[in-house]
C-alpha positions in Angstrom: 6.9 12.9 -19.7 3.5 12.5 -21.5 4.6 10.2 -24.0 7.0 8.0 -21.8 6.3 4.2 -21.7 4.7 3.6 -18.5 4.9 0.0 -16.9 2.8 0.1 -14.4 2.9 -3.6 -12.4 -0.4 -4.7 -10.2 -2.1 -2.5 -12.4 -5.3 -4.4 -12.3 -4.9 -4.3 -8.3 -6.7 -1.7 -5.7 -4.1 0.9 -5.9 -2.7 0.0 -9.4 -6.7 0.9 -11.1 -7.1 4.0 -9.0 -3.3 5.4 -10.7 -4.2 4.2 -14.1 -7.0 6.9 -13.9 -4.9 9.2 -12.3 -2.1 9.0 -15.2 -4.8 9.0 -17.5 -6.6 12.2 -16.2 -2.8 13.6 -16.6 -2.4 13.1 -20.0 -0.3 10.3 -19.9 -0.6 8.6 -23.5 1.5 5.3 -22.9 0.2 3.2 -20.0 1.4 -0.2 -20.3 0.0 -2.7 -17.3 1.7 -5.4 -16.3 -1.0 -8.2 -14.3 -0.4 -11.6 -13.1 -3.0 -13.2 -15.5 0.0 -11.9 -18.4 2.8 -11.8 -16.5 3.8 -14.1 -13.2 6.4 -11.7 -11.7 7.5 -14.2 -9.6 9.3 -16.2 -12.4 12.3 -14.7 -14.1 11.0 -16.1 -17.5 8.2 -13.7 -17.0 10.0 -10.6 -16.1 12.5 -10.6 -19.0 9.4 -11.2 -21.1 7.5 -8.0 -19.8 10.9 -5.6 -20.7 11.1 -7.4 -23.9 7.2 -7.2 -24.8 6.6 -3.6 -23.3 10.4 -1.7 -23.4 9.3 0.7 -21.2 10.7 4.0 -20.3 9.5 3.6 -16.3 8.4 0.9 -14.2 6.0 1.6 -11.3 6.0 -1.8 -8.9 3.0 -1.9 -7.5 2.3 -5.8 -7.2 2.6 -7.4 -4.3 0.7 -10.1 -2.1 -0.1 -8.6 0.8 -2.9 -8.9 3.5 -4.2 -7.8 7.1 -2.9 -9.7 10.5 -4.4 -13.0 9.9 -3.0 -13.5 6.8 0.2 -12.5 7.5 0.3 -15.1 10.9 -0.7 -17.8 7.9 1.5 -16.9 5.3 4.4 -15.9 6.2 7.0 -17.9 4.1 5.2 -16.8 0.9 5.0 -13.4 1.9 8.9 -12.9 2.2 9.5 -15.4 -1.0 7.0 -13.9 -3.6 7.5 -10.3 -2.5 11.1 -10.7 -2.5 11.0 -12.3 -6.1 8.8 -9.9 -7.5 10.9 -6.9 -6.8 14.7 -7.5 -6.3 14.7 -9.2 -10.0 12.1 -6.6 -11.8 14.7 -3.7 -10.5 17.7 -5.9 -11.4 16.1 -6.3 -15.2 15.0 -2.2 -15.4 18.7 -1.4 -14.9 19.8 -4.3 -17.4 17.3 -2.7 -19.8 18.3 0.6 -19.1 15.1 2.0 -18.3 15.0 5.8 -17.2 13.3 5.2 -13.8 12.2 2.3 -11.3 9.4 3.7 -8.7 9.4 1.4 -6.0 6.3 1.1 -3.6 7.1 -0.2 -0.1 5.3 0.4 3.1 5.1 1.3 6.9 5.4 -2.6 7.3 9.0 -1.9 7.0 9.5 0.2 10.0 10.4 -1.2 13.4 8.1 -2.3 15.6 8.7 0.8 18.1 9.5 3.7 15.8 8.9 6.7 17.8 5.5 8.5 16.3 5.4 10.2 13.6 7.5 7.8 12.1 10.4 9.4 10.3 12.4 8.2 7.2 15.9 8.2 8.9 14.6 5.7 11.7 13.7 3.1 9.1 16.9 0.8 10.1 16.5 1.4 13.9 15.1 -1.7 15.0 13.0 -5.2 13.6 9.4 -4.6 12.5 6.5 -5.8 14.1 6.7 -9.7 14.1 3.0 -10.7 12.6 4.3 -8.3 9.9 7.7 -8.6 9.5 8.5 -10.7 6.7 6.4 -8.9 4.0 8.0 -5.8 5.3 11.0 -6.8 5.1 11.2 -8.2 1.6 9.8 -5.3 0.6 12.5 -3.2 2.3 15.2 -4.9 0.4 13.9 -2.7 -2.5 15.4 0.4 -1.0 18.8 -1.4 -0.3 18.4 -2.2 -4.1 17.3 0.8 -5.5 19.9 3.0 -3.4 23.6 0.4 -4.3 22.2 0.8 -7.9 21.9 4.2 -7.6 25.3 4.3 -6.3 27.5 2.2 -8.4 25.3 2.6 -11.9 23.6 5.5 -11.2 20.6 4.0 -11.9 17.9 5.9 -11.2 15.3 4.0 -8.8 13.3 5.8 -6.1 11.2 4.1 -2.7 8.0 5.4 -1.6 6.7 4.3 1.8 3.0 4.4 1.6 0.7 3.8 5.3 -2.1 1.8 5.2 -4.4 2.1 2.1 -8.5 2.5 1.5 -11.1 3.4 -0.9 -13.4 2.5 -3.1 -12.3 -0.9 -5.0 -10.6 -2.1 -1.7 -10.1 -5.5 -0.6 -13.0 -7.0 1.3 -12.1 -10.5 1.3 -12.6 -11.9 5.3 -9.5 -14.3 4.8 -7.3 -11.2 3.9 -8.6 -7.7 4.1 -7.4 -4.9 6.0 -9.2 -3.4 9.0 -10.8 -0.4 7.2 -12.6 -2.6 4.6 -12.8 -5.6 7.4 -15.2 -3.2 9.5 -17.1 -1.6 7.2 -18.1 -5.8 5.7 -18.8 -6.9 9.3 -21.1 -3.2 10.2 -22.5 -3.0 6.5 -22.9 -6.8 6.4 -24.5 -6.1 9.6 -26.7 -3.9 9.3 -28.5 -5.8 6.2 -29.2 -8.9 7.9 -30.7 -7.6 11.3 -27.3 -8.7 13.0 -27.1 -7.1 17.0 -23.0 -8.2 17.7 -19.9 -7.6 15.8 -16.2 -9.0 16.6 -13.4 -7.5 15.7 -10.1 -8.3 16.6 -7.7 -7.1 19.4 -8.0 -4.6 22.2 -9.1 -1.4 19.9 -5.8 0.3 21.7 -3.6 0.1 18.3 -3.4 3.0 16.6 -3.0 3.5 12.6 -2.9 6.2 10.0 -4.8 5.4 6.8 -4.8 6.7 3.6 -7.1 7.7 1.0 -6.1 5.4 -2.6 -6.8 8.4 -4.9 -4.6 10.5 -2.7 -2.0 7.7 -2.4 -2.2 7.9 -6.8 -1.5 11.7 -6.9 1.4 11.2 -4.3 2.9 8.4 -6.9 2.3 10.3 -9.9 3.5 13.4 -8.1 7.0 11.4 -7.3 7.1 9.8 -10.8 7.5 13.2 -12.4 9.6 15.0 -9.9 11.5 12.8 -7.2 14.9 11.1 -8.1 17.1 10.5 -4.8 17.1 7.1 -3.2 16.3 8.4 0.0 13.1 6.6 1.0 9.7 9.0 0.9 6.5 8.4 3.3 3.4 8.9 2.3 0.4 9.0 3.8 -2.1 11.7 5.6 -0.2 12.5 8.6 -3.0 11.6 11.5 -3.5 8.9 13.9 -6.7 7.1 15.4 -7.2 4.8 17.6 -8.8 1.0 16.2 -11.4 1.3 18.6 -12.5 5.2 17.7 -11.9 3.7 13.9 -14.7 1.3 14.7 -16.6 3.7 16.7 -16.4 5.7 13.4 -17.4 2.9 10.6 -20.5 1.8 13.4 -22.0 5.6 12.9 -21.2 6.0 9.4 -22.7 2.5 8.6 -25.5 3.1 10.8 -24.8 -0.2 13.0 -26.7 -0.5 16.5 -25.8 -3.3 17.7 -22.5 -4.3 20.1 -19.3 -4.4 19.8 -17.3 -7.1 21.0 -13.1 -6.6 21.4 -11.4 -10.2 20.5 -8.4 -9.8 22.8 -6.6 -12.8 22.7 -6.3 -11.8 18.8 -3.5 -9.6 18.4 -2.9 -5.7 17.8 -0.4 -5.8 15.3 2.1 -2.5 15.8 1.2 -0.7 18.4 1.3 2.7 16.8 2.0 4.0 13.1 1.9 7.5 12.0 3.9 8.8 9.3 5.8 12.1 9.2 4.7 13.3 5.8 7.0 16.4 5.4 10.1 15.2 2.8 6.7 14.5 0.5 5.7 18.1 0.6 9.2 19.2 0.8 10.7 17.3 -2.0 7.5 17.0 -4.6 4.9 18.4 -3.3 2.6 16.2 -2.3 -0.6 17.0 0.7 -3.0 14.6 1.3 -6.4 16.3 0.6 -9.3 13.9 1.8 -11.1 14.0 4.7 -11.4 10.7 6.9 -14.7 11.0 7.4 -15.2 11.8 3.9 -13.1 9.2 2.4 -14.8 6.3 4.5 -18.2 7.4 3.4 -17.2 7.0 0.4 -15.9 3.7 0.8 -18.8 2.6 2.5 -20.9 3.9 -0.4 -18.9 1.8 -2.8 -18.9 -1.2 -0.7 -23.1 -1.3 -0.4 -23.3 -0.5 -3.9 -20.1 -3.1 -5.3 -18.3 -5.0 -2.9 -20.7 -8.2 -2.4 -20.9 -9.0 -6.2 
């Protein structure tokens, strides 16, 4: 496996830098990245250009456009087109190029909007998904229709990973389109610096969300890369839930924020519950999530005061 041809798509991205160094720390000698300023994976041109220039062995899809609540409510048409065209032609190609191995990266976007918690794998198809969020998960839910008819009429092997909602260092902390993790921590950190006594944050708090730890998120993928290849779909995450309003109850200690809190609710919640069951992970690769909330949002925190305004 060490000396495979790695494509690994979004590379340059949150979650694409964090498994670059994880492949890397591995041993893996043949890390090809595939980023939009080379590559514009929305335009077929470009796609048969990247298996013609790279040939590689395995394709990791990473890329996607994505954002938190807001941006989805504003975006939704390019959500569904760009994801959609990203993914269902870069599969398509892989199996043309017979390439050994197509890991697809979904997420919990995909699920319905009601799943019973912890969310299992075989619910996936029992319902629509949360309507602020439903476009983005659905294009990217096409990838496991792909990826399981290829497996079953060329044998192609392609393989879909359902990852919860990511954080870290190197996260997102754009207002216009970051996630709540790195939205808090901007607004209590941000805060905090400029004498501020009242934050806003959206919604009623009552949502609750699992949220995983990038690095942890890279050993799961590099885990699955090595020893996973069934096109059932795979969670993972960390395998706990928390409340928005104990999240931000959380970041305010951790940042050290003493002001108020004020609760937005005529924004909305988004799902009203996600929590992955993590078990086919551990059953059928191995993979445990291994850092601490607490622990993994200090460190965040640490990275954003130190990085994340440049």
């Amino acid at each position: 496996m060490l000396d495979k041809k790695i494509t690994i798509t979004g590379a340059n991205g949150f979650l694409g830098k964090h498994l670059v160094r994880r492949f890397r720390e591995a041993g893996y000698r043949n890390l090809l990245e595939a980023n939009r300023s080379r590559y514009d994976l929305t335009k077929m041109d470009d796609i048969i250009r990247l298996y013609d220039e790279q040939k590689p062995d395995i394709v990791i899809h990473l890329a996607a456009k994505v954002g938190g609540i807001g941006f989805n409510l504003e975006n939704p048409a390019s959500l569904f087109y760009e994801n959609i065209m990203m993914g269902i032609p870069l599969l398509h190609h892989g199996f043309l190029n017979k390439i050994e191995k197509f890991v697809a990266l979904g997420t919990i976007c995909a699920y319905p909007k009601f799943t019973p918690v912890p969310f299992k794998e075989d619910d996936i198809w029992n319902g629509y998904p949360e309507e602020t969020n439903a476009p983005y998960g659905l294009a990217k839910k096409m990838l496991l229709v792909q990826a399981d008819a290829y497996r079953r009429q060329y044998g192609f092997n392609a393989v879909f990973l359902l990852p919860v909602n990511l954080y870290g260092p190197g996260d997102n902390f754009n207002p216009e389109s970051s996630h709540v993790i790195p939205a808090l921590i901007k607004k209590c950190a941000d805060a905090v610096e400029n004498g501020e006594k009242e934050i806003v944050v959206w919604g009623s708090g009552r949502a609750t969300r699992e949220f995983f730890y990038v690095e942890d998120a890279a050993e799961a993928i590099l885990l699955a890369t090595e020893r996973y290849n069934k096109s059932d779909p795979v969670n993972i995450g960390a395998g706990f839930e928390i409340s928005i309003r104990d999240l931000a109850e959380l970041i305010v200690e951790l940042t050290g924020f003493t002001g108020r809190v004020v609760w937005d609710e005529s924004k909305p919640d988004g799902q009203p519950r996600r929590m992955l069951d993590t078990s086919r992970a551990n059953r059928e690769f191995g993979f445990q999530a291994k850092t601490g909330f607490r622990e993994g949002l200090a460190k965040t925190i640490a990275w954003y005061r130190e990085n994340g305004k440049g």
